[in-house]
C-alpha positions in Angstrom: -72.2 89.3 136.4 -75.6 89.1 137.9 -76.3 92.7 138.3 -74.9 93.4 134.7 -77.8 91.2 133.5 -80.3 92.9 136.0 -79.1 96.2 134.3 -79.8 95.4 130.6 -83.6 95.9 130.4 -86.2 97.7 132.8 -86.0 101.1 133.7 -86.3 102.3 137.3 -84.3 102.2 140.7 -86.7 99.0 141.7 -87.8 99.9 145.6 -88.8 102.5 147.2 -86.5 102.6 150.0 -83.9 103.0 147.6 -86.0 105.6 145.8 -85.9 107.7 149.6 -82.5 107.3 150.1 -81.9 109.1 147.1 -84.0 111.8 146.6 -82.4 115.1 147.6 -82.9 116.3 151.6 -82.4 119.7 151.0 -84.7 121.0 147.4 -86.5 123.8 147.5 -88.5 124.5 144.0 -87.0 127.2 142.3 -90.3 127.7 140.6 -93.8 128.0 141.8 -96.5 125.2 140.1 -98.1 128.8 137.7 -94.3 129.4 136.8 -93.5 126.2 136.5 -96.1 125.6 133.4 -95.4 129.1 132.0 -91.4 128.0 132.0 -92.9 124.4 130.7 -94.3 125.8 127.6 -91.8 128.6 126.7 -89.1 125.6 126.6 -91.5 123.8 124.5 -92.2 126.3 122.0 -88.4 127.1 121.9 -87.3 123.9 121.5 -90.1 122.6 118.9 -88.9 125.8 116.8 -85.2 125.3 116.9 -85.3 121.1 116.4 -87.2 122.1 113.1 -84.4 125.0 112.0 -81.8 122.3 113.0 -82.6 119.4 111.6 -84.8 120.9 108.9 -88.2 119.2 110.7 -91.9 120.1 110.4 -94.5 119.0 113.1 -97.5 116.2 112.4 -99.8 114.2 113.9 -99.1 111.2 115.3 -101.1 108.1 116.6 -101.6 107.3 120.2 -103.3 103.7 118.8 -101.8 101.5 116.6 -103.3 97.9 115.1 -101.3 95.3 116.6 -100.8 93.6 113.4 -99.1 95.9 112.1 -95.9 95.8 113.3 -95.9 99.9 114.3 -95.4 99.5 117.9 -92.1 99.6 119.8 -91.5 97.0 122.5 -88.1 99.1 123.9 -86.1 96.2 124.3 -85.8 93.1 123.0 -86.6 90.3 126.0 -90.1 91.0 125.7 -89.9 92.0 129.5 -92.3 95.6 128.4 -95.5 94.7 126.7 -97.9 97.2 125.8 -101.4 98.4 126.8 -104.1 95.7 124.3 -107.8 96.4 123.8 -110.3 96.0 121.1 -111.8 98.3 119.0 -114.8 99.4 116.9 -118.0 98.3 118.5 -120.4 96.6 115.8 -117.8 95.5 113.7 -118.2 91.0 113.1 -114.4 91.4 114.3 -113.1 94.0 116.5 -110.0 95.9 115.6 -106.9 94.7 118.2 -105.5 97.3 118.9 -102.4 98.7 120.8 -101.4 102.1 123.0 -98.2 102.9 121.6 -95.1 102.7 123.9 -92.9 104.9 121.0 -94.0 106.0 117.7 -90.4 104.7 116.7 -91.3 103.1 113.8 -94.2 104.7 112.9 -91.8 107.2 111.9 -90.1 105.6 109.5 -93.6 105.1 107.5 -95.5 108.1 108.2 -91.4 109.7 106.3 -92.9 108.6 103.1 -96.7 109.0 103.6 -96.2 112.8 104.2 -93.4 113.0 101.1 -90.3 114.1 102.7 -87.7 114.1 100.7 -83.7 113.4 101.3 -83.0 115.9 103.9 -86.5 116.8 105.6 -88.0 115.1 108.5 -90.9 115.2 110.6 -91.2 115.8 114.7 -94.6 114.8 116.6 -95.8 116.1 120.1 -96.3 112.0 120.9 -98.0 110.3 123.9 -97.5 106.8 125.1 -98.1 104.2 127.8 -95.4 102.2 129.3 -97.3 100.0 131.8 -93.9 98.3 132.9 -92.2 100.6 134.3 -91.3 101.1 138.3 -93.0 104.3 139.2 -89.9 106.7 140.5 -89.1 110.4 140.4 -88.3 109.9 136.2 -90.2 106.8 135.4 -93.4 107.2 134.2 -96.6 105.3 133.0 -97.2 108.1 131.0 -94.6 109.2 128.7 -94.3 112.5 126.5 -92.0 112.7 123.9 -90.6 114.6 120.9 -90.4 111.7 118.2 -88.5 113.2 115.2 -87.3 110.9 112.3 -85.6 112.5 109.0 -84.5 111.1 105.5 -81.3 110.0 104.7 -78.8 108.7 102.0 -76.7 105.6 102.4 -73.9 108.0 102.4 -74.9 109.7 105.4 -75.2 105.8 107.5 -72.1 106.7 109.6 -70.7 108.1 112.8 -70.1 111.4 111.7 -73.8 112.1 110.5 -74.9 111.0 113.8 -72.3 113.1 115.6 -73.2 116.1 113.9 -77.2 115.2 114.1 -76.4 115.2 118.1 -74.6 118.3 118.6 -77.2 120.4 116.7 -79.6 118.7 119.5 -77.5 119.6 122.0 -77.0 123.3 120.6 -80.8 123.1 121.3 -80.9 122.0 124.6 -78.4 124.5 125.3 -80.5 127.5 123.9 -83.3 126.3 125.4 -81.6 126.6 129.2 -80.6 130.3 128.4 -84.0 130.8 127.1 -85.5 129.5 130.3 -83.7 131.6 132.3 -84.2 134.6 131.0 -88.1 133.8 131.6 -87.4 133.4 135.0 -83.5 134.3 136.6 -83.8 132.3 139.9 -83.1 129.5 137.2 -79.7 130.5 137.3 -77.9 129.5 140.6 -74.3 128.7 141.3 -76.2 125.3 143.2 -77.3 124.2 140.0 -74.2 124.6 137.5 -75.5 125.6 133.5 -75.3 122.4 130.7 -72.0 122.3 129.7 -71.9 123.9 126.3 -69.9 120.6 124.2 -71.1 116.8 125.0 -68.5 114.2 125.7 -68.9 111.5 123.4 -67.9 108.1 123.8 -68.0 104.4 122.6 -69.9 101.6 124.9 -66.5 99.9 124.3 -64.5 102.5 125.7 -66.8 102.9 128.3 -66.7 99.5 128.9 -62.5 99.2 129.3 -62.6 101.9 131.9 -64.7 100.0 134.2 -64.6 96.4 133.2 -66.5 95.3 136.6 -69.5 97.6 136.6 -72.5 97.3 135.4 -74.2 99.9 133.0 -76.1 102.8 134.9 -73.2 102.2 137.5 -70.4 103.2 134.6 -72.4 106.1 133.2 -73.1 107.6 136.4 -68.9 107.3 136.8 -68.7 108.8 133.6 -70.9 111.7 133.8 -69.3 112.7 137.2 -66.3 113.7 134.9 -68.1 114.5 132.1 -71.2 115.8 133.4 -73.3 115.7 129.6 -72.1 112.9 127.4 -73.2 110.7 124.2 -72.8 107.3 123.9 -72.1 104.9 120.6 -72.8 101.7 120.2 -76.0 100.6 122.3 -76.7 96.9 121.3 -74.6 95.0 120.1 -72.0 92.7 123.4 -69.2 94.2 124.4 -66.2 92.6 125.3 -67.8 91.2 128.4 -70.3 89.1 125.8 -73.4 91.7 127.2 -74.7 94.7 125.4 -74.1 97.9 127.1 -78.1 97.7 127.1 -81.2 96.0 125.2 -82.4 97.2 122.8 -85.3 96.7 119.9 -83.9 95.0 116.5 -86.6 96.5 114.0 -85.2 99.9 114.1 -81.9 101.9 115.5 -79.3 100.0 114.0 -76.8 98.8 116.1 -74.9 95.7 114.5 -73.5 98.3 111.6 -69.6 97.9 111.8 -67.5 101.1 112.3 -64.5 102.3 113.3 -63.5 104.3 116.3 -61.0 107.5 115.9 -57.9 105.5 117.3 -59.0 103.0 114.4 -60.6 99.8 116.8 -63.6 98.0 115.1 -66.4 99.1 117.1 -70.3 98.1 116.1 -73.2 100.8 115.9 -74.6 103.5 114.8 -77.1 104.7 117.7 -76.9 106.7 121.0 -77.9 108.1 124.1 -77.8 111.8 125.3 -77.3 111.6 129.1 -76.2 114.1 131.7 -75.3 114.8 135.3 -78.8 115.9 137.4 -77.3 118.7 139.8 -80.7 118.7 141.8 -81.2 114.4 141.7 -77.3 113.8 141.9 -78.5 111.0 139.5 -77.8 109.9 136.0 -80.3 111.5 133.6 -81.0 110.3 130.4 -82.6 113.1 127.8 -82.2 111.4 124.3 -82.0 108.1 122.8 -81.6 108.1 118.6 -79.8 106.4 116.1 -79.7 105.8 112.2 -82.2 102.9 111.3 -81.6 99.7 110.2 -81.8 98.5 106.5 -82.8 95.1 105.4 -79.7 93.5 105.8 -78.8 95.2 109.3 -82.8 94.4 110.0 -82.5 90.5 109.3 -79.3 90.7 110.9 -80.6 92.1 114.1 -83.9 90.0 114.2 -82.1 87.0 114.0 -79.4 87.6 116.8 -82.8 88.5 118.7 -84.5 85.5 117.7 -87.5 87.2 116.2 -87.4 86.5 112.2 -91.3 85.8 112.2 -91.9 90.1 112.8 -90.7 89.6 108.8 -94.0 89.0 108.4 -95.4 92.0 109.8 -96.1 95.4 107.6 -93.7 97.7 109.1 -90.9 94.9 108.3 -92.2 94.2 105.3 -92.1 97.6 104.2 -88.0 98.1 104.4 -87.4 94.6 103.3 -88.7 95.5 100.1 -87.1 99.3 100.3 -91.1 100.4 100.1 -89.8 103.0 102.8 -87.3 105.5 103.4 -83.7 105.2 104.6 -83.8 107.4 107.9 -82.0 108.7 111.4 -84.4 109.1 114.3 -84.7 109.6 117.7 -86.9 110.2 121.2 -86.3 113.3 123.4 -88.2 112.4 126.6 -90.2 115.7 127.2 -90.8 115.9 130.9 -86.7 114.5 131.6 -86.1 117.7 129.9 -88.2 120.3 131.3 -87.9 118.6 134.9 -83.9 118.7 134.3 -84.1 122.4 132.4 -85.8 124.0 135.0 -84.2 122.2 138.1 -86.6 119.9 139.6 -86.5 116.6 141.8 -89.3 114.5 139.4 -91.1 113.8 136.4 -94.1 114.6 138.7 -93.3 118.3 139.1 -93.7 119.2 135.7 -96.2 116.2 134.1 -99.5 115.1 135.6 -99.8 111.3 135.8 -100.4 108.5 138.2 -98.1 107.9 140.9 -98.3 105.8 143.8 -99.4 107.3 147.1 -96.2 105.7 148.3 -94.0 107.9 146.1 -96.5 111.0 147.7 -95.5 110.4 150.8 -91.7 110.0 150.6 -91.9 113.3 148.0 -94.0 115.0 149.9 -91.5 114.3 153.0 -88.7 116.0 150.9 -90.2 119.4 149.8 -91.0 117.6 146.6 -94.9 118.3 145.6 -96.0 115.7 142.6 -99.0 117.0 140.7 -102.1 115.5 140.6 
């Protein structure tokens, strides 16, 4: 059960002789660093467009700092293992604003919903930045983390499986588009050694996931999965399984996964949040795109703090705010930018297709591979 616990929080393979072993021996980019940006941004603009038509989203700012006080940022998991990046702000002031680099504008969402007036129905997406100092620096985990953070206004009604299920395959549908669109930018895309998204996801319950291969732990029973099903959504992230763990950690303050439900052969399941993950042809890796979910409300939010032991963040603005319905219900989720334009347009790492830090170790065993990291 060890390695089920290692599994829960803390993303990354964790060495980097495993991290060699692993990478491919035989890549060769299919795109040239000029075409690779060109491809970059077409996908970009295709799939900013098309999020926005599907889920009836417009684009806004969002903040790269937050106060720390306020309760905005997201610490990812809920074992306090991923802190963020702290530093004072506002020279001259008697105090100094403490401030915070956001990991995930997750819940600034939720707010900024009701400071730019959408209404039941509309939502918002933002081009957002973050740090993520904890991380293990591999070929997709990064420091430096580029996201499309979209969040959209619901009705109690729509707190259930089959709102999320829809919400995910009009994602997909765009993920899907925005592979044919790349393609047609540049046709080398399209190889028989690389096979095309599958056009349907697989969906699934943690639960069910769970039965099928009691004794593994979690990345090692989605990569079985996704070897049959090579793109696949997954219920239920949160709240312990059968086998007392979670299928992983996550934050209480805002997808909501204690909700009850009920899966389609009737078994109470718990949950109403999910991942997006497929099959990397060019990695032979799990690759996670997506992680979303509908949001807590102030029962599922008290509910969630206290199984995490964390009732003081009542104090804190953000919480404060649904606890006293001063903000709207909502679904949200991440789309991890460079996972998708690194997996879109067939490379080996994050570093192919996002300038960042990475350690000269990682440049050497890349470099060793065909595999050329920016800088």
């Amino acid at each position: 059960m060890s390695n089920k616990v290692a599994d829960l929080a803390g993303p990354g393979i964790g060495n980097y002789d495993d991290v060699a072993r692993g990478l491919p021996s035989d890549y060769e980019s299919l795109l040239t660093p000029k075409e690779t940006m060109k491809a970059l941004y077409g996908v970009k603009s295709y799939i900013e467009e098309n999020l926005a038509k599907e889920l009836n989203l417009m684009m806004v700012q969002v903040p790269l700092i937050v106060t720390k006080d306020s309760g905005m940022n997201d610490y990812l998991d809920r074992d306090g293992s991923r802190t963020p990046v702290e530093f004072p702000a506002g020279l001259g002031l008697d105090k100094r604003i403490e401030t915070q680099v956001v990991q995930a504008a997750t819940k600034w969402k939720r707010f900024a919903l009701k400071q730019f007036g959408c209404d039941v129905g509309e939502g918002i997406n933002t081009d957002m930045r973050a740090i993520r100092k904890d991380y293990f620096l591999d070929h997709d985990h990064s420091s430096y983390v580029d996201q499309w953070d979209w969040e959209k206004v619901i009705t109690m009604n729509d707190r259930n499986l089959d709102y999320l299920t829809d919400t995910v395959k009009r994602i997909w549908k765009v993920f899907v588009g925005a592979e044919a669109y790349a393609q047609e930018m540049f046709p080398q895309l399209k190889t028989d050694k690389y096979p095309d998204l599958p056009k349907e996801l697989y969906f699934i319950h943690a639960e069910d996931l769970l039965a099928m291969y009691p004794d593994l732990p979690r990345k090692e029973r989605e990569t079985k999965l996704i070897q049959e099903h090579p793109a696949v959504f997954i219920y239920g992230i949160g709240w312990p399984l059968a086998d007392g763990y979670p299928h992983e950690m996550r934050a209480a303050d805002y997808d909501d996964w204690v909700a009850e439900t009920t899966s389609k052969d009737g078994k109470p399941m718990h949950g109403l949040n999910g991942d997006i993950l497929v099959w990397n042809h060019v990695t032979k890796r799990r690759h996670e795109l997506s992680s979303m979910g509908v949001r807590v409300t102030k029962e599922t939010l008290k509910q969630q703090l206290e199984i995490s032991d964390q009732l003081e963040f009542l104090e804190l603005p953000y919480h404060k705010a649904i606890m006293n319905d001063e903000i709207p219900l909502s679904i949200g989720g991440g789309i991890g930018q460079s996972r998708t334009y690194s997996y879109l347009l067939k490379k080996a790492a994050l570093g192919e297709v996002s300038v960042t830090i990475w350690p000269e170790k990682l440049h050497e065993i890349c470099n060793e591979k065909n595999i050329f990291l920016l800088r």
